[in-house]
Each structure stands twice: as structure tokens, then as C-alpha cells.
C-alpha positions as CSV (number, residue, x, y, z in Angstrom):
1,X,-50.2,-1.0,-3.8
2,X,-47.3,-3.2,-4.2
3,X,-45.1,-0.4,-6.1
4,X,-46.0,1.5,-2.6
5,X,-44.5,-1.3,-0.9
6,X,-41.4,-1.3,-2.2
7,X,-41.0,2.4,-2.1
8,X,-41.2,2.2,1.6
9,X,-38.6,-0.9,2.0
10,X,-36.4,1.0,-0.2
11,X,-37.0,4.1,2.0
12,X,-36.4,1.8,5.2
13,X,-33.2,-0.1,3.9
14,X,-31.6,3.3,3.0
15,X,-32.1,4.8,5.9
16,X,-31.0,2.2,8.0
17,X,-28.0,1.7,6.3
18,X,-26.9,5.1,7.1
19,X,-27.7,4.4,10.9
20,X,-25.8,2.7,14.0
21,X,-28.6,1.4,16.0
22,X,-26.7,2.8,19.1
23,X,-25.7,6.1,18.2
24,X,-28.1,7.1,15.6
25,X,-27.6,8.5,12.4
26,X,-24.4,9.0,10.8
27,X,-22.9,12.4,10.1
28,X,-20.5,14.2,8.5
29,X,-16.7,13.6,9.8
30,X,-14.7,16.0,11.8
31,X,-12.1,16.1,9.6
32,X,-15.2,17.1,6.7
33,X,-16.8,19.3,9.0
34,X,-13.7,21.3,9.6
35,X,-12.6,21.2,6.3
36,X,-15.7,22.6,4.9
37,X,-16.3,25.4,7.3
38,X,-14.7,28.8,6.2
39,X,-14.2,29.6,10.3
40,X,-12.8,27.9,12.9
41,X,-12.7,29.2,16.9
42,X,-12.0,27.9,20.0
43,X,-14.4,29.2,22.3
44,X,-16.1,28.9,26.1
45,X,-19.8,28.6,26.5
46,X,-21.3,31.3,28.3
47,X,-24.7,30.3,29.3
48,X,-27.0,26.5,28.7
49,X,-28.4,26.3,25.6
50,X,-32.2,26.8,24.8
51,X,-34.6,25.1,22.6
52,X,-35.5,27.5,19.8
53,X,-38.7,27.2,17.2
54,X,-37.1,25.0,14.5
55,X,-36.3,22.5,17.4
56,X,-32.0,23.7,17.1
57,X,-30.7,24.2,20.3
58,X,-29.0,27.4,20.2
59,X,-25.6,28.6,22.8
60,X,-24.3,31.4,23.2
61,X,-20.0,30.8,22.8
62,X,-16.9,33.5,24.0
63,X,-14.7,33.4,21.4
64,X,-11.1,32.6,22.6
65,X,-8.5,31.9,19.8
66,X,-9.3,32.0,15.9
67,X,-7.4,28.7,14.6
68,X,-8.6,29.8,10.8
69,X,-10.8,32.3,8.9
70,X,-11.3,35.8,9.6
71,X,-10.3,36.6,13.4
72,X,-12.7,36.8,15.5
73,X,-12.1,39.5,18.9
74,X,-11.3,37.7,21.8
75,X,-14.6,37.8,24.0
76,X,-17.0,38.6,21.2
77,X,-19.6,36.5,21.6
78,X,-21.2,34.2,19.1
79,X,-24.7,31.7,18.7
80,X,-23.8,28.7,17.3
81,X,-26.3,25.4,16.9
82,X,-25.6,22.6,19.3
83,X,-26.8,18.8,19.8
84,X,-26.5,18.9,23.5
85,X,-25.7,21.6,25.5
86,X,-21.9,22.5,25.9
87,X,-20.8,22.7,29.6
88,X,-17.4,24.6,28.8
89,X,-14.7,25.0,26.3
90,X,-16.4,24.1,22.8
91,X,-14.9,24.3,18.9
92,X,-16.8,26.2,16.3
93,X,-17.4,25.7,12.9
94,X,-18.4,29.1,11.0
95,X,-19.6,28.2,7.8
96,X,-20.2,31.0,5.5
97,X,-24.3,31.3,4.2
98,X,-24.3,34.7,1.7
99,X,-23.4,37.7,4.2
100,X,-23.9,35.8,7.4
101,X,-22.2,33.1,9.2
102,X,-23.9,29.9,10.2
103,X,-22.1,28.5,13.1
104,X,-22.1,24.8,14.9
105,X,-19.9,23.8,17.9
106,X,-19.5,20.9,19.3
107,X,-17.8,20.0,22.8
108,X,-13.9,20.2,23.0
109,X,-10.6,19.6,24.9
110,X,-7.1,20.4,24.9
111,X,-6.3,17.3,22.4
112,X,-9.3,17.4,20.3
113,X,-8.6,21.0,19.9
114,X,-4.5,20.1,19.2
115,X,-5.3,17.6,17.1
116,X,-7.8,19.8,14.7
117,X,-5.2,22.3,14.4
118,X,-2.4,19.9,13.1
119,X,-4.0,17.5,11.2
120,X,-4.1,18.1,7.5
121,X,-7.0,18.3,4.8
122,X,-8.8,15.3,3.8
123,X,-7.7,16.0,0.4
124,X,-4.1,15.9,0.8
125,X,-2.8,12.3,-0.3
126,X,-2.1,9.9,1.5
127,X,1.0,8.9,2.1
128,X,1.7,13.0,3.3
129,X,-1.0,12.6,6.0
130,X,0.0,9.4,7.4
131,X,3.6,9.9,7.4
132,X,5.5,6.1,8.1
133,X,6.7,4.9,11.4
134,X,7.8,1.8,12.7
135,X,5.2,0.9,14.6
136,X,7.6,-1.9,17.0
137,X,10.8,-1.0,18.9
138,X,12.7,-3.4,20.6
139,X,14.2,-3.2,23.7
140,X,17.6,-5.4,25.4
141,X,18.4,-8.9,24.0
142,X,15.3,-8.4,20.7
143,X,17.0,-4.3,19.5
144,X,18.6,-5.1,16.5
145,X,21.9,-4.2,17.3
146,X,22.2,-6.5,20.6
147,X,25.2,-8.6,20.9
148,X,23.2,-11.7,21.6
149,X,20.0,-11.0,19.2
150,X,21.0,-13.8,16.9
151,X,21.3,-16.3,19.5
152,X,18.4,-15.4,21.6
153,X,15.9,-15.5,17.9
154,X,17.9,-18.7,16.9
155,X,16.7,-20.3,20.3
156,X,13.5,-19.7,19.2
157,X,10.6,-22.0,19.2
158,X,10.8,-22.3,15.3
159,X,14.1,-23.0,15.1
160,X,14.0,-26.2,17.7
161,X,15.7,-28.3,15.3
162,X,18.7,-26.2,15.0
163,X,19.8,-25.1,18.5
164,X,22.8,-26.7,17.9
165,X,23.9,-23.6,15.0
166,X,22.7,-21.5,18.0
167,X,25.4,-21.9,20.0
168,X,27.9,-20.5,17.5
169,X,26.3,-17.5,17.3
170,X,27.5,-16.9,21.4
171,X,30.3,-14.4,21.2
172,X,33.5,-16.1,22.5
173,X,33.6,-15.7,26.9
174,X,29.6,-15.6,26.9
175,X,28.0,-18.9,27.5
């Protein structure tokens, strides 16, 4: 009895630790998800989804562009799995099962569909996906190469004591 116990807290504590309690269980990325699928389509739902026997909720999609894989005609029409069903323009992963495709689509717009075609594999390292910007700019008397920047920072709350160095930095006819 007590090894059954501790199965089922084990079983509990791993599932939950996969889980938000507000949105439910955790899945794979996007970035995994597209990744792994061998197609990927932009496409436009063409009628609600239904519930099916297995309890997947299948949609019918209009295929519109092919961002990779094998292309797909514009128009052709393709049954992918969905969670809920997708009102209008949708992104599908085909993932390829022996000689059929499997597909899944989930809801999409203009920048979710911009940003899946630019962004690069989860594999790449680091330092290529994230490339390095200054994440500050400075604008009038705190830009770098302002006239007055040295004054204005040595006026600073920090530098109290030693306002009186400040005033040198001034360029001569500007007080």
C-alpha cells in the first residue's frame, strides 16, 4: 500500500511540474514545433472545425504560400488537427508520418507569420541568433557626442561634491 502511495505522489508532482495552473499543460515551443515539421504553409481556414472520434478537432485549411517543404498548390486544400477552432488565416505544421503527412495549425497573423519565417533554428548558436544591439540611445544633452554631455553627467546627483570641476567642463561663451 504505501509503495502505491508514492507512486501516485510521484505521478502527481511530475505532472504538475509540467503544468501552469492557468494555461494548462506545457507544450512544445514554436520555434521546436517549426523546426521539427518537414512542411510549413500559410494557409486560410475554410470551414469550423468538428469534433472527430479520437476527440482531435479536425479543419479544413486553403493553402496560400509554402514558407518550406515541398510546395503545396495555392488553394489545395488540407485537414490539419487544431485546439480551438481557427477563425481565418492559420500556420501549418506538416510533419511527415511514412507516406502521409500529419498536419497541425495553429492561429496566425501577419507578424507571427514574419517572424516564423525569419527567425533561425533553435540549433544555431547563440550569439548568431541574437545578434548584439545597444539596447539605449540617447538623445540631446545625454548622446555621446553632445557638446555639454560632460557637464550635464558631472552635475549629476553623484557627483554633488564636485560641481565645482563641473563648471570647467562649460565650453567657453556657454554658461
Amino acid at each position: 500500500m504505501p509503495a502505491a502511495i508514492a507512486t501516485a505522489i510521484a505521478f502527481v508532482a511530475a505532472a504538475t511540474a509540467t503544468a501552469c495552473p492557468f494555461c494548462g499543460p506545457v507544450g512544445r515551443s514554436l520555434a521546436e514545433r517549426r523546426d521539427a515539421a518537414a512542411r510549413l504553409v500559410v494557409a486560410d481556414a475554410v470551414r469550423k472545425a468538428g469534433r472527430a472520434d479520437e476527440g482531435l478537432l479536425p479543419q479544413d485549411f486553403a493553402a496560400i504560400v509554402t514558407l518550406r517543404g515541398g510546395e503545396l498548390p495555392p488553394g489545395s486544400v488540407v485537414e490539419a488537427r487544431v485546439e480551438a477552432s481557427v477563425p481565418g488565416t492559420a500556420l501549418l505544421f506538416g510533419m511527415d508520418e511514412g507516406p502521409v503527412t500529419r498536419w497541425e495549425a495553429i492561429a496566425a497573423d501577419e507578424s507571427l507569420i514574419d517572424h516564423v519565417a525569419r527567425a533561425p533554428a533553435v540549433e544555431e548558436p547563440v550569439d548568431r541568433r541574437l545578434p548584439r544591439k545597444h539596447r539605449h540611445r540617447y538623445h540631446g544633452v545625454f548622446a555621446p557626442n553632445h557638446k555639454l554631455r560632460r557637464a550635464v553627467t558631472a552635475l549629476a546627483i553623484g557627483n554633488i561634491g564636485k560641481q565645482r570641476e563641473a563648471a570647467n567642463f562649460f565650453p567657453r561663451g556657454i554658461s
